[in-house]
N, C-alpha and C positions, 0 to 999 in steps of 0.2 A: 187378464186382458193383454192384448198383443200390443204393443206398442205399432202405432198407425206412420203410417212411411208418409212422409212431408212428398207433397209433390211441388215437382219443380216450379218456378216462377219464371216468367218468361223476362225476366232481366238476370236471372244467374247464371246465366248461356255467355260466357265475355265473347263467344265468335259471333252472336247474333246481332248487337247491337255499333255495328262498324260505323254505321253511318250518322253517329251523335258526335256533335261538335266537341270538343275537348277544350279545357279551360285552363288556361296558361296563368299564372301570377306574373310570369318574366316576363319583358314587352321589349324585345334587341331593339325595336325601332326608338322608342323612347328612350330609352340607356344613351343611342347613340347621337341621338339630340341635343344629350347634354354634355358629349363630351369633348374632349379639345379637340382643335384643330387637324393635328399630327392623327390622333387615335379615326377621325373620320375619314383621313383620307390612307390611313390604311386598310381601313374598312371597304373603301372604294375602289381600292386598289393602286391611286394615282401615284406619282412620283412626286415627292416633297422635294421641293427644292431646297438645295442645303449648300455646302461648303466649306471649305472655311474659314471664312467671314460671319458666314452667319452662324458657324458650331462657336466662333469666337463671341457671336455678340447671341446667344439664343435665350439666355439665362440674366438675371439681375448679378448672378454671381458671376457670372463667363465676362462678363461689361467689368466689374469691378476689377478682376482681374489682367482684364488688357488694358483698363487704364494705368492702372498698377504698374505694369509691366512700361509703360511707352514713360513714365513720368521716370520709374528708376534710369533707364536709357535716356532720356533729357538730361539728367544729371549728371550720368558717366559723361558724357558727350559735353556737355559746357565746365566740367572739372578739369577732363584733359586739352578742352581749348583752354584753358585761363593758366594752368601748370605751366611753366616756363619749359624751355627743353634743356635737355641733360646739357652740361657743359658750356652753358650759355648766361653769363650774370653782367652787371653793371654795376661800376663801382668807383662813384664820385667822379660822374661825367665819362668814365673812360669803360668802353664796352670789350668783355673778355668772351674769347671763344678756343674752350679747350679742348684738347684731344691727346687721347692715348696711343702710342705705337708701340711696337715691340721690333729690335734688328736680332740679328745673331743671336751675339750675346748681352744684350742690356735692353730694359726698358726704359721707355722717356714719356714726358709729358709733355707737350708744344700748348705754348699760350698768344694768342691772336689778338694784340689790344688793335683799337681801332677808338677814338676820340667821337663818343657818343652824337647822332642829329641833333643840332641846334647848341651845342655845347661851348660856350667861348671861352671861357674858364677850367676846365678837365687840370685834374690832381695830377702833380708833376710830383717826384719823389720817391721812397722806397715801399714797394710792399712785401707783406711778408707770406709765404705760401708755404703750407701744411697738406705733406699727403699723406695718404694711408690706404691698404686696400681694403675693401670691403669682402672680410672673408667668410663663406659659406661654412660653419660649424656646425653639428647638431646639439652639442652638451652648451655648459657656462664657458667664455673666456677670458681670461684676465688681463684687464685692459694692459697691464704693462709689459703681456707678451705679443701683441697688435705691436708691429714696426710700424713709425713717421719719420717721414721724411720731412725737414723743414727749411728753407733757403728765402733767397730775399732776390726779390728783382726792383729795376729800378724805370718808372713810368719819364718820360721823356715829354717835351709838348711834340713829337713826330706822329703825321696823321695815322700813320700805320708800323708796330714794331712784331716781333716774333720774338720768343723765347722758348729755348728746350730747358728742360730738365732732367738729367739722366738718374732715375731712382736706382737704390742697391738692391731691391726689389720686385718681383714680379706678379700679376693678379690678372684677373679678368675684368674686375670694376674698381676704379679707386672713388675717393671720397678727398676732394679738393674744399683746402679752408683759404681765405684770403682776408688778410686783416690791412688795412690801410688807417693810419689814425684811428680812432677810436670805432671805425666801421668795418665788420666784415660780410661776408658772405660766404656761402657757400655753395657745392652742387657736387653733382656725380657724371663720373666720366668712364664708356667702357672703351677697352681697346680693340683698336683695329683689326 
């Protein structure tokens, strides 16, 4: 027996049957219904409006971090208001304003007292004043190779005095101590 030849069926023709609907599982229309905001309107084509303000605030994390960021700035900012300025102290009624110079040959220190607002009382007497420079090392130093310079001035009841000090030493920032009676202070002073 011959084996019999199958005749064709008139759906195994794939050119013949063009005009039958085709059946999709994927449905773009539906996908894009559910998706976010951003994703449809690139879909659309539109321009998203953005910037940034709003690349700062787009995210729960983008918010966290610009608050972050304005709270550490509120801090620096009311630290260096409250910080007193360099060379500027008061000390039992009587208000100092220091300054460094340098001439020639010698450096000095000038001290600005000045009988503190509302003060009727201000410390009359001897203070005692401690410098040193503040020196930029990279290794350890040993504090007893740091020079000080130590001298003593004398507080008057005059509303306004000046005093120099000519150090044996020379620096870019000193580090000023002032002990009056059992009070001191201190602060730092760069030069001119």
């Amino acid at each position: 027996m011959e084996p019999k030849e199958k005749e064709p069926k008139e759906n195994d023709d794939p050119l013949q049957n063009l005009d039958r609907e085709l059946i999709f599982y994927y449905n773009r229309e539906r996908r894009l219904e559910r998706a976010s905001p951003a994703v449809q309107a690139l879909n659309e084509k539109r321009l998203v409006k953005g910037g940034f303000i709003h690349s700062l605030t787009s995210t729960k994390s983008h918010i966290f971090l610009l608050i972050s960021i304005l709270i550490v700035m509120a801090m620096i900012m009311i630290f260096s208001a409250l910080q007193a300025p360099w060379g500027v102290i008061t000390l039992k009624g009587n208000d100092l304003k220091i300054s460094a110079g340098r001439s020639r040959d010698a450096s000095f220190i000038t001290i600005n007292k000045s009988i503190a607002e509302g003060e009727e009382n201000p410390y009359t007497g001897e203070a005692y004043v401690g410098v040193s420079p503040i020196l930029k090392t990279s290794g350890k130093t040993n504090p007893a190779d740091i020079p000080v310079f130590t001298g003593q001035i004398f507080f008057t009841m005059e509303p306004e005095e000046e005093y120099r000090l000519v150090l044996p030493f020379s620096a870019e920032n000193y580090m000023l101590l002032f002990q009056v009676g059992d009070q001191r202070a201190s602060t730092r002073v760069k030069t001119k």
